[in-house]
N, C-alpha and C positions, 0 to 999 in steps of 0.2 A: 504494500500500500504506500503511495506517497506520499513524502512526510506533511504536505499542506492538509491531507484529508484525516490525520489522525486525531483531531478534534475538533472537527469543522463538517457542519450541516451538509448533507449530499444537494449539490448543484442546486437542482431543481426548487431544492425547498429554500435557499438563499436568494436565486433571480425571482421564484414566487413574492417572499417579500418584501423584498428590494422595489419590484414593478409597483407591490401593495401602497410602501410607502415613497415611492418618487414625485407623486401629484401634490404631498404638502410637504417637500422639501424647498427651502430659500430657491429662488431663480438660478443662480450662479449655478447652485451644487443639482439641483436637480436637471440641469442641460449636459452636467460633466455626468451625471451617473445614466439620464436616457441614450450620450454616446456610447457608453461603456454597453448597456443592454440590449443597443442597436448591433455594436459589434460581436453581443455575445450570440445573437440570435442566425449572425451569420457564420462564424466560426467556434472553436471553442474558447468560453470564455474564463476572462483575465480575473478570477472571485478575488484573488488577492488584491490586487488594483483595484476593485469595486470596494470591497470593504476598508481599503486605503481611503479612497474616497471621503464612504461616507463615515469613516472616523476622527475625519474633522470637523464633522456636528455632533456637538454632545446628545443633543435629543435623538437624531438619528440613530447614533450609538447604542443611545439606550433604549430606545424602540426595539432596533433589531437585537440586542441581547435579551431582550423580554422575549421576543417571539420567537427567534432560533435557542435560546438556555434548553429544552428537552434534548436537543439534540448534544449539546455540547454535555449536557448530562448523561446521556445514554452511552457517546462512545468514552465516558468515565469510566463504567460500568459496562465495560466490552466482553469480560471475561464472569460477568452475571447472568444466572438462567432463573427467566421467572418461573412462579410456580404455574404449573398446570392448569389449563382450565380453556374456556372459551374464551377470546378477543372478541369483542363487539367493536362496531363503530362506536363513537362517542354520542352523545342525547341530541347537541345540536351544533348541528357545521356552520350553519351560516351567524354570525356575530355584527353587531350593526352599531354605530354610536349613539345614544340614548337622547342624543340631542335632535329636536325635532326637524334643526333647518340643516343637518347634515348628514351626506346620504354615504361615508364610511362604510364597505362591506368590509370583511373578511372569514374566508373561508379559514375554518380551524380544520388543520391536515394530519395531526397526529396527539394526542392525548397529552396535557401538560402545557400545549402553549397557552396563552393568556396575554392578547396584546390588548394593547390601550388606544384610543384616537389617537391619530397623529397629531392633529389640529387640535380639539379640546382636552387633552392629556389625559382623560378619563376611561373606566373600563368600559368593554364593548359587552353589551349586553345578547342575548337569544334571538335573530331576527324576529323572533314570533311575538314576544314580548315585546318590542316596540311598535308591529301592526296592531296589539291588540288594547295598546295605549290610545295609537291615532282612531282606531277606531271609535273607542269609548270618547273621544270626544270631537268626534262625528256629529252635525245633528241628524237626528232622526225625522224621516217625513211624517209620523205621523204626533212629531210633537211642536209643542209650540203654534197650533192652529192660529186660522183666524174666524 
């Protein structure tokens, strides 16, 4: 194995989100990281240079240690076998910012991650839980008559 991958997120799950978070990154650094994911889409990409990048934004930083930490976790524990039993998917993949005028997705791809807005630094809540807020304050046609 090569020694950049021996405690670092497999590819996919790093340009995942990297791409997640590039839309509320500064101007400057988000044109230098969509070059980088432009290049990487065509060739194989540069993750070291990409996380160069964006570790000269502290919130960026800390974004993606939030969301990639399972992984940096897991190959901790390379040489641990969990116990027995069945894997299920997790209860809810899709995750949404609780704020009403912000339309943040993120899909949760492996058990343990936990990211926050980018924008409102806050945790992201159960997509379903936030339809069923906008809902409830919906009006209803058959209230409020005249």
């Amino acid at each position: 194995m090569p020694p950049d991958q021996s405690s670092s997120p497999p590819r996919d799950e790093l340009l995942y989100a990297v791409r997640k978070l590039a839309p509320y990154l500064p101007p400057d650094l988000r044109r230098r990281v969509n070059r980088l994911l432009r290049q990487a889409r065509q060739s194989q990409p540069d993750r070291l240079r990409l996380l160069d990048v964006l570790a000269e934004d502290y919130d960026a930083r800390a974004w993606l240690h939030q969301v990639l930490a399972p992984f940096i976790h897991e190959s901790l524990l390379s040489g641990f076998a969990p116990l027995p039993g069945e894997i299920g998917p997790i209860s809810a993949r899709r995750w949404v910012c609780p704020e009403p005028d912000c339309d943040f997705v993120f899909t949760i791809r492996h058990a343990g991650q936990k990211p926050t807005c980018p924008r409102h630094r806050i945790p992201l809540i159960p997509w379903g839980q936030k339809r069923r807020a906008q809902m409830a304050q919906e009006p209803h046609p058959h209230e409020g008559g005249s």
